[in-house]
C-alpha positions in Angstrom: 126.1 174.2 -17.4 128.8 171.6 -17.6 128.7 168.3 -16.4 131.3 167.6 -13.3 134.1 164.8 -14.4 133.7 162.1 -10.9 135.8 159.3 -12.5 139.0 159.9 -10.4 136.8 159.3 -7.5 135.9 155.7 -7.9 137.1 152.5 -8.5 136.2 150.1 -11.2 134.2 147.3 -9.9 136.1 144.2 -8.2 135.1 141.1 -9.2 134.4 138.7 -6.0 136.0 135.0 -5.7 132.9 133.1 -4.1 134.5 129.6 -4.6 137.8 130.8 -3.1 134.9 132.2 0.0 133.1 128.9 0.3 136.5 127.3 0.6 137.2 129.5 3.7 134.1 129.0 5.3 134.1 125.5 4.8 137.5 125.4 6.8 136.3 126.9 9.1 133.3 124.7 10.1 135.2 121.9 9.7 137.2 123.3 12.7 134.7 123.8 14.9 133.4 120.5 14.2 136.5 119.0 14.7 136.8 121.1 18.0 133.6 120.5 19.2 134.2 116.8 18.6 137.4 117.1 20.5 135.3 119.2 23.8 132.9 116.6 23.8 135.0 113.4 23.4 137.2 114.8 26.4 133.7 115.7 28.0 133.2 111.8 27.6 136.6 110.7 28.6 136.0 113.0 32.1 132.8 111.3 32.7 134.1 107.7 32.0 136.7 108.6 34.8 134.2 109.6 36.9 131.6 106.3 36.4 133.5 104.6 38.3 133.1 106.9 41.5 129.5 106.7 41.1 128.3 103.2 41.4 125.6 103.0 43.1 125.3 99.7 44.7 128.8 100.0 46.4 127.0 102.8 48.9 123.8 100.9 49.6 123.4 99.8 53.0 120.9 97.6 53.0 118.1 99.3 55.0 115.0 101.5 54.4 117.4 104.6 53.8 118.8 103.0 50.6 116.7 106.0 48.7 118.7 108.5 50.2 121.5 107.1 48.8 120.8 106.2 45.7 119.5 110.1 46.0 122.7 111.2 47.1 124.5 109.8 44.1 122.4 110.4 41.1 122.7 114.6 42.2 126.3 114.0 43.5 126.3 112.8 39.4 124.8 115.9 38.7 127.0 118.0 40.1 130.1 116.8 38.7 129.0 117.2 35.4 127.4 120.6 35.4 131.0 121.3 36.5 132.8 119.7 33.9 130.3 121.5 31.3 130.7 124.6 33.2 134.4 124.6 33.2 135.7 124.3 29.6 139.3 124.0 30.3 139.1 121.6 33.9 141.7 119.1 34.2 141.1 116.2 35.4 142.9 116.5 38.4 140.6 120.1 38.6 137.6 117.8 38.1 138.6 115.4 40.8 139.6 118.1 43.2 136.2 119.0 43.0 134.2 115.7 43.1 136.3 113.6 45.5 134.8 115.2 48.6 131.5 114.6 47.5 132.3 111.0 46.9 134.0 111.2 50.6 130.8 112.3 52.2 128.2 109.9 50.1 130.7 106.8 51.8 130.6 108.8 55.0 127.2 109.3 55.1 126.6 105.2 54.0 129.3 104.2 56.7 126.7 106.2 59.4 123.6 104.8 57.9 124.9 101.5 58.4 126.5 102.0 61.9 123.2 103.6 63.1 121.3 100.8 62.1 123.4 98.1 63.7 122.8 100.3 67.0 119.0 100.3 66.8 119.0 96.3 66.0 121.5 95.5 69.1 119.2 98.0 71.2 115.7 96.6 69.7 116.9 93.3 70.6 117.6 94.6 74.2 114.5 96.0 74.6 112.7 93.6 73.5 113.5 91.5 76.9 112.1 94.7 78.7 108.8 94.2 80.4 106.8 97.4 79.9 109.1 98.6 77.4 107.2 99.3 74.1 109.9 98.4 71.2 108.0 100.0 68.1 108.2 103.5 70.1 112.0 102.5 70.8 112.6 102.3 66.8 111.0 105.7 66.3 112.5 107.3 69.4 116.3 106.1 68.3 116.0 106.9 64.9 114.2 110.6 65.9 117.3 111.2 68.6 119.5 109.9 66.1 119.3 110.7 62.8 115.9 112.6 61.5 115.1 115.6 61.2 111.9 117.4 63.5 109.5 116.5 60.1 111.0 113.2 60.3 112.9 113.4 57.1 116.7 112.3 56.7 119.4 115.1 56.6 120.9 115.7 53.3 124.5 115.9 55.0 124.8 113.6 58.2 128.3 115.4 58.6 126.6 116.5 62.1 125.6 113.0 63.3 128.1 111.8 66.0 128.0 107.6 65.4 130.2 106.8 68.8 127.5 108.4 70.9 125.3 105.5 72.8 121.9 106.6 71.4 120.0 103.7 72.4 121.2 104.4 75.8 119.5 108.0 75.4 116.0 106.8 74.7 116.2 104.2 77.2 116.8 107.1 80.0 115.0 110.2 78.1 112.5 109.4 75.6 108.7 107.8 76.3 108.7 104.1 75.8 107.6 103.0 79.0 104.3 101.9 79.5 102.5 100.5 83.1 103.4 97.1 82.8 106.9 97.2 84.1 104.8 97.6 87.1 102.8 94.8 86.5 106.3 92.8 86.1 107.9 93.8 89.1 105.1 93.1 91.2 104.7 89.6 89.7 108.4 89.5 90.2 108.2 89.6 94.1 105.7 86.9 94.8 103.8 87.0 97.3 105.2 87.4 101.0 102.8 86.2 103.5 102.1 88.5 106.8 100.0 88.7 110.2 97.9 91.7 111.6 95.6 92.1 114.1 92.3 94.4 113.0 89.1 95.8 114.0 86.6 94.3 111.7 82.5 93.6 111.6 80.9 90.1 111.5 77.9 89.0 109.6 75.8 90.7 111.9 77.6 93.9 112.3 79.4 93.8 115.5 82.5 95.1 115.3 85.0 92.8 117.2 89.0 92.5 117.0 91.3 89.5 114.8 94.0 88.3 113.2 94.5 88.3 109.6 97.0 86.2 107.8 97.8 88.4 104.3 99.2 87.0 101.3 100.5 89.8 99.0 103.3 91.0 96.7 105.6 93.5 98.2 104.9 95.3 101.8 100.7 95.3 101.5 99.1 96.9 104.6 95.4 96.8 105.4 94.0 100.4 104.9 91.8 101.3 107.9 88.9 103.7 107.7 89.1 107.2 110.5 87.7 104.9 113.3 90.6 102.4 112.7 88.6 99.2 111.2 89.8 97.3 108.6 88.0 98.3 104.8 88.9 95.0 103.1 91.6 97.1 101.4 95.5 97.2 101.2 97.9 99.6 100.3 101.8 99.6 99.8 103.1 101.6 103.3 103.3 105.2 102.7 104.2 108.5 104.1 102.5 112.3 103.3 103.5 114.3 100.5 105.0 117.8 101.5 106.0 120.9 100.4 108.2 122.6 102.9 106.1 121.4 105.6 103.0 121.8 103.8 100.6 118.9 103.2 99.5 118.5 99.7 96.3 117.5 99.1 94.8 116.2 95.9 91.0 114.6 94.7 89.9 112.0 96.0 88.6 110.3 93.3 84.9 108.0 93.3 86.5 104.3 91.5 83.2 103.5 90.3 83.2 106.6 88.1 86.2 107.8 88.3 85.3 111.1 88.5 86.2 113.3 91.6 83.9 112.6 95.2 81.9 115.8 96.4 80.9 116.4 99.6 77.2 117.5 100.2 78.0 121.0 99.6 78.9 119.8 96.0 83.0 120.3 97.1 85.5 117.9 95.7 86.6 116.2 99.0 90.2 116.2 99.0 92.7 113.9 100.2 96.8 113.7 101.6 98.8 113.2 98.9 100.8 109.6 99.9 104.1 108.7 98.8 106.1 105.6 98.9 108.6 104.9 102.0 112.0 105.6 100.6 113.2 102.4 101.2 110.4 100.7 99.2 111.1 103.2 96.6 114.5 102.2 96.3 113.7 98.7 96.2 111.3 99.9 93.1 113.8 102.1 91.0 116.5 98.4 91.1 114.1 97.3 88.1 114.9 98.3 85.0 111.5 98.8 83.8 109.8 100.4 86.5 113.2 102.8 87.0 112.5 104.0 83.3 108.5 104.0 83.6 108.7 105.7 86.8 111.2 108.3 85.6 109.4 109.0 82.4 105.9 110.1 84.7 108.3 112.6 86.5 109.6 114.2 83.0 106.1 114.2 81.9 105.4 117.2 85.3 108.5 119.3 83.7 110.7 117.8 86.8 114.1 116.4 86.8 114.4 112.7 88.2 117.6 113.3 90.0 116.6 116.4 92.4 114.5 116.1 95.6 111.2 117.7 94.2 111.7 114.9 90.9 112.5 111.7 93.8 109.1 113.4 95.7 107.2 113.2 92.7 108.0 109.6 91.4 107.6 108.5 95.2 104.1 109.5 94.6 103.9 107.4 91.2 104.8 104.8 92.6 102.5 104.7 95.3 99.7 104.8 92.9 100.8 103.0 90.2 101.7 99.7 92.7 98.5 100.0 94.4 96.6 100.5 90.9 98.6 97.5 89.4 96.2 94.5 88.6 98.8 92.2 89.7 98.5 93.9 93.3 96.2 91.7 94.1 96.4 90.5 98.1 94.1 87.8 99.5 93.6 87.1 103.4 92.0 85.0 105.4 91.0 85.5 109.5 92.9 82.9 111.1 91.4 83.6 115.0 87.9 84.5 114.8 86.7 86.4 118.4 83.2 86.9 119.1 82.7 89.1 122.2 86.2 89.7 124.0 86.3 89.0 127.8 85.7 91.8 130.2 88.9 93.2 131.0 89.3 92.9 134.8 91.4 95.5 136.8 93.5 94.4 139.9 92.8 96.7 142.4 94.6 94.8 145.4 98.0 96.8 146.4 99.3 93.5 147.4 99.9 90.0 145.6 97.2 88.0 147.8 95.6 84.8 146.7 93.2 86.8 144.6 95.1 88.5 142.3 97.0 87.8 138.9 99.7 89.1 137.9 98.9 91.4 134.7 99.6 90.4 131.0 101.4 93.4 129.4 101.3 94.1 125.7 105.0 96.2 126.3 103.9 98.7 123.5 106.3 101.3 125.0 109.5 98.8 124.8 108.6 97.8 121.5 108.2 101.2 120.2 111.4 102.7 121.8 113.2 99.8 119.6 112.0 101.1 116.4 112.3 104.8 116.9 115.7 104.2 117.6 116.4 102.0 115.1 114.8 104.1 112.2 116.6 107.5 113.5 119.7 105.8 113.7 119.8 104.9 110.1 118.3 108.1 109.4 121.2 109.6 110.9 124.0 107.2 109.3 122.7 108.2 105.6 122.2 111.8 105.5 122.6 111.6 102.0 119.3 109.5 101.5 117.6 111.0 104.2 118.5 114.6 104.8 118.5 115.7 108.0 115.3 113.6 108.9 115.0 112.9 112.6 111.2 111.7 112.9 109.6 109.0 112.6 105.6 109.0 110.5 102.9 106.7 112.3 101.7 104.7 109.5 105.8 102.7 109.7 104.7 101.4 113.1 102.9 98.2 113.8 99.1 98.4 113.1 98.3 97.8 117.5 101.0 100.5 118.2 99.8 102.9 115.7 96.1 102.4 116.9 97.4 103.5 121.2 99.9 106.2 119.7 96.7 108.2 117.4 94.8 107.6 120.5 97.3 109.3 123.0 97.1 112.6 120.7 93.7 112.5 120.1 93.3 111.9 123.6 96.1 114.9 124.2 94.4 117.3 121.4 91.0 116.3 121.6 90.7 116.1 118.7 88.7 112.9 117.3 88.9 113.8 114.1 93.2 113.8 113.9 94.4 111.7 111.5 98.3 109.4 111.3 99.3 111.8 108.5 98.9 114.7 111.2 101.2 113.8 114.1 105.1 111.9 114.2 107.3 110.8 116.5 110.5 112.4 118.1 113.1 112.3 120.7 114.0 114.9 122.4 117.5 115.9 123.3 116.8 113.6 127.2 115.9 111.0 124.9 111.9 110.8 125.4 109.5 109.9 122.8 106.9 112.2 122.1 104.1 112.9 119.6 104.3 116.1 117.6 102.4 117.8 115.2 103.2 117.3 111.7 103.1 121.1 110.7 103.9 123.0 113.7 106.6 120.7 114.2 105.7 120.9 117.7 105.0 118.4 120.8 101.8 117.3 121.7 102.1 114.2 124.2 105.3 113.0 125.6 105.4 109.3 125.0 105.5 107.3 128.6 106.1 103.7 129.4 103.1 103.5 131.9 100.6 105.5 129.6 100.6 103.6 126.7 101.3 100.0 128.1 98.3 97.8 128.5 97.7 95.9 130.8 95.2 92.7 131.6 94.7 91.1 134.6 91.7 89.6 137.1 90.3 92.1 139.5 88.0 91.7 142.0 84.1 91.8 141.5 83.0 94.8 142.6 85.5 96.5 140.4 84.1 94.0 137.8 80.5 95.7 138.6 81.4 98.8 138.4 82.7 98.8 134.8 80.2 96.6 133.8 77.5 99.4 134.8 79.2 102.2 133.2 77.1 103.8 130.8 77.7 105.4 127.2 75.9 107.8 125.0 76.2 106.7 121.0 75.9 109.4 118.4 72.6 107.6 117.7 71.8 109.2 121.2 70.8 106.0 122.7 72.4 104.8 126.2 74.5 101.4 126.8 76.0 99.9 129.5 79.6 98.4 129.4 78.2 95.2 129.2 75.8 95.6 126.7 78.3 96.7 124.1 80.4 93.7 125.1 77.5 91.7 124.3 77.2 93.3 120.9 80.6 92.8 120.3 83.0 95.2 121.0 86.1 94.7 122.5 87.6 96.6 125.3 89.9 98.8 123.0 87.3 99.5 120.6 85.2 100.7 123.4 88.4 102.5 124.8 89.0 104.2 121.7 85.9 104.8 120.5 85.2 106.8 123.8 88.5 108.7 123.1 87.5 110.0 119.3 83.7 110.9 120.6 81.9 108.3 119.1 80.8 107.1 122.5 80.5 109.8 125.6 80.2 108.5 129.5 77.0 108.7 130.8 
């Protein structure tokens, strides 16, 4: 077989130049050293450019949030040179169109820091003259209002936070840095105004007898009487009922010595009026500073806006209990007429004016009570926008001997002996009489007259004398005494007079 002939199919082997290839490759690296020197030496002279922007200490403000700052710059850093790295052929007018706004905001953000805190030091400082205003709560309150976030860390941007806002103004009015003694404060504030009542008290040995009391307290204290009118040795800011479209509200009434609430012997919480403070004395309260911001605070705490009726109800309330509660509430009083047994009161029964007779001493309730009403619904009437449409006046306003004849007319009228001041009011009807009305029905009960609540004294003549003196009462204890026995014991005419009227005392 004969061999096939290939030659005209290949080539003779070439001979290869390998120092003419290391040459070329050796070029070549040199190149991309020298280009990779050039990329990085530009890399250096764009972040040179940029140290400059980046300095640290001209952004520090000089408070605690310097670490956010110093935070802010070393990523703001960051950024810019990822981008430089990122973008091989950036300019540097690319580089700074990029970075310049995030220098902007880290001078913004320094320019707020410091603002802020100027703020919180010229509101610390105001607070800090504050009685009852608690100034470490005032620092976290501003600085959670104004700048953090809920977890109470600092934004990364502040672009959001509004400098020309009056922040420390906000917590002052909305956040909870009150405590009790603005109270305390405003009470010690007024001083101590000195006042006369007349009251129903006991003596050493129990008789109940009728004097005057000279009282020495801070604002308007009144002596609080128990349901058969004596005096408890207790005062209490004037007041009226708390109600809810005509309803009373009621609320514990709570034991002091364990301040839990008091049961009754069926083992019911005995419950109480609610009692608010009289508007006026209310407004006299929310004129201090610190009581107007502790006092407002309580009626945020209920959910309740301080501006609307139900909110002006509510811290009415408050204050009520928070004055009487104060410790600086104290009121001292002394009895400046002490009366043992009161004279028998002696009725005139001559029609005429003969030797024998007197004329009577009047205590002119009536006149002196027509005075009031008139004056009170008049400037109920001339400020509608304080008042509403009020066009009564509450029982517990009225002088302590007045109040005592006008609760005995309606118990007298109702017969009830139980009906307390916070039941019944006074109104005048469209021929201008006075009468009592019930507090819920809103209806009349007694019409008030000149010769039925009017008392009179005078000397009358003996057998009349007699006669009185015989009369005989029944006690709840059941036992039977004359007139003059319960003189001897001590009781005075009226206490007699209304003692008969609420039941505690029946004729025989």
């Amino acid at each position: 077989m004969a061999e096939l002939d290939i030659r005209g199919f290949v080539t003779p082997e070439q001979q290869i130049n390998f120092d003419k290839l290391s040459d070329t490759l050796n070029a070549q690296s040199a190149a991309k050293a020298k280009a990779e020197e050039t990329r990085m030496a530009k890399k250096a002279a764009l972040k040179k450019a940029f140290e400059g922007k980046f300095q640290t200490k001209d952004y520090l403000t000089g408070t605690v949030h310097d670490p956010h700052i110093t935070e802010r710059v070393f990523d703001a850093e960051e950024k810019v040179y990822n981008y430089i790295q990122q973008n091989e052929g950036a300019t540097l007018s690319d580089i700074e169109l990029f970075a310049n706004p995030i220098v902007r905001g880290i001078a913004s953000d320094s320019e707020k820091l410091k603002e802020l805190e100027r703020q919180r030091k010229v509101g610390e400082a105001y607070v800090s003259k504050i009685p009852g205003a608690d100034v470490v709560k005032f620092n976290e309150e501003f600085k959670k209002r104004a700048l953090l976030n809920p977890d109470g860390t600092i934004p990364n941007d502040l672009s959001g936070i509004d400098v020309t806002k009056d922040y420390g103004t906000e917590v002052l009015n909305n956040s909870p840095i009150w405590n009790a003694g603005a109270i305390d404060n405003l009470i010690s504030k007024a001083g101590a105004g000195k006042s006369k009542e007349r009251v129903y008290t006991k003596d050493a040995k129990g008789k109940v007898r009728e004097a005057e009391i000279e009282i020495e307290s801070p604002l308007r204290m009144k002596p609080v009487l128990d349901k058969s009118g004596q005096f408890t040795g207790k005062f209490e800011m004037p007041h009226v009922i708390y109600k809810d479209n005509d309803v009373i509200l009621e609320q514990d009434v709570i034991d002091e010595s364990t301040g839990k609430p008091k049961l009754d012997a069926q083992g019911n919480k005995i419950k109480e009026p609610v009692k608010m403070l009289e508007l006026d004395d209310y407004e006299k309260v929310m004129q201090d500073l610190g009581a107007n911001g502790y006092i407002r605070q309580k009626i945020r705490e209920v959910d309740l806006d301080p501006d609307s009726t139900a909110g002006q109800n509510y811290g009415r309330k408050v204050a009520f209990e928070v004055v009487n509660a104060s410790s600086k509430a104290k009121t001292r009083f002394s009895e400046v007429t002490k009366e043992a047994a009161a004279p028998i009161t002696k009725i005139n029964v001559n029609a005429g004016g003969g030797s024998g007779s007197k004329a009577p001493t009047i205590n002119d309730v009536y006149s002196r009570l027509k005075v009031f009403v008139d004056d009170k619904l008049k400037k109920y009437k001339d400020n509608p926008n304080v008042y509403g449409k009020k066009d009564w006046v509450q029982i517990n306003a009225l002088d302590s001997d007045i109040r005592k004849v006008i609760l005995a007319e309606a118990r007298d009228a109702t017969g009830n002996n139980d009906l307390g001041i916070q039941s019944i009011k006074i109104k005048v009807d469209d021929n201008g009489v006075m009468g009592i009305y019930d507090v819920k029905k809103n209806k009349l009960i007694t019409q008030i007259t000149e010769q039925g609540v009017n008392v009179a004294a005078s000397v009358g003549t003996p057998s009349k004398n007699l006669v009185i003196q015989k009369m005989k009462y029944k006690a709840k204890d059941g036992k039977t005494y004359t007139h003059a026995q319960l003189i001897d014991m001590g009781y005075t005419e009226d206490v007699i007079k209304a003692a008969t009227a609420n039941g505690n005392l029946k004729n025989n």
